[in-house]
N, C-alpha and C positions, 0 to 999 in steps of 0.2 A: 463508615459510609457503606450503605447496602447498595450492592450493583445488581441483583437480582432484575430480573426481567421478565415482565409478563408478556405471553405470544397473544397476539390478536389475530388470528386467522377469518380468512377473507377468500371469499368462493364469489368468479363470476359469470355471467351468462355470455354464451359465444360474441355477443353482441357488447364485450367489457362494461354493463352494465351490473351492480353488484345483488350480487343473491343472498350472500349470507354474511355475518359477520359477529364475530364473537366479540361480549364487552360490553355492548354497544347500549345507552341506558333505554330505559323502557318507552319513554314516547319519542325516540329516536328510529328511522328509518336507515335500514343499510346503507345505500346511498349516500344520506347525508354522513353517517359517523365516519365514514370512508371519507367523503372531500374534506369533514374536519379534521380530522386526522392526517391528512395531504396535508391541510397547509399548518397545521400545530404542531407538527414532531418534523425533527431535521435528521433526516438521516436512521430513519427507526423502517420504512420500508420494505422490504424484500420480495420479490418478483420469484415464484416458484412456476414449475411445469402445471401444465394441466388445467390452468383458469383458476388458479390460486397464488394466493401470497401469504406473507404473515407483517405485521407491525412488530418488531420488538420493542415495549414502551416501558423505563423503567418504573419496576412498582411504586413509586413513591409519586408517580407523576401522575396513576393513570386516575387514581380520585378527581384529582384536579380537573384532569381532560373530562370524565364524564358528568362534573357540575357543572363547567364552562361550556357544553359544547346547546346548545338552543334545540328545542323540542321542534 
């Protein structure tokens, strides 16, 4: 079983609106890969300093997430 984990880091504006986001597929908006990712992964989140976070999504998942997630 591979537990490897890929970081998705996530930068946002003072206003918690999202600025950047790594990952995230090509006719995908920050914003949106961000609330799909909220409500798709359980527990993969993490709240950092500074108006950033990271997802930890394991690798094997994160194809899935970015075919399933809508343009």
């Amino acid at each position: 079983m591979d537990t490897s984990a890929i970081l998705i880091h996530v930068t946002f504006a003072p206003d918690g609106t999202v600025v950047s986001i790594s990952s995230k597929p090509e006719a995908t908006g920050p914003q949106q890969w961000f609330n799909f990712l909220t409500r798709n992964t359980a527990d993969c989140y993490q709240a950092l300093s500074g108006g950033r976070g990271v997802f930890k999504v394991p690798a094997d998942q994160l194809d899935k997430l970015q075919t399933a997630c809508p343009a």
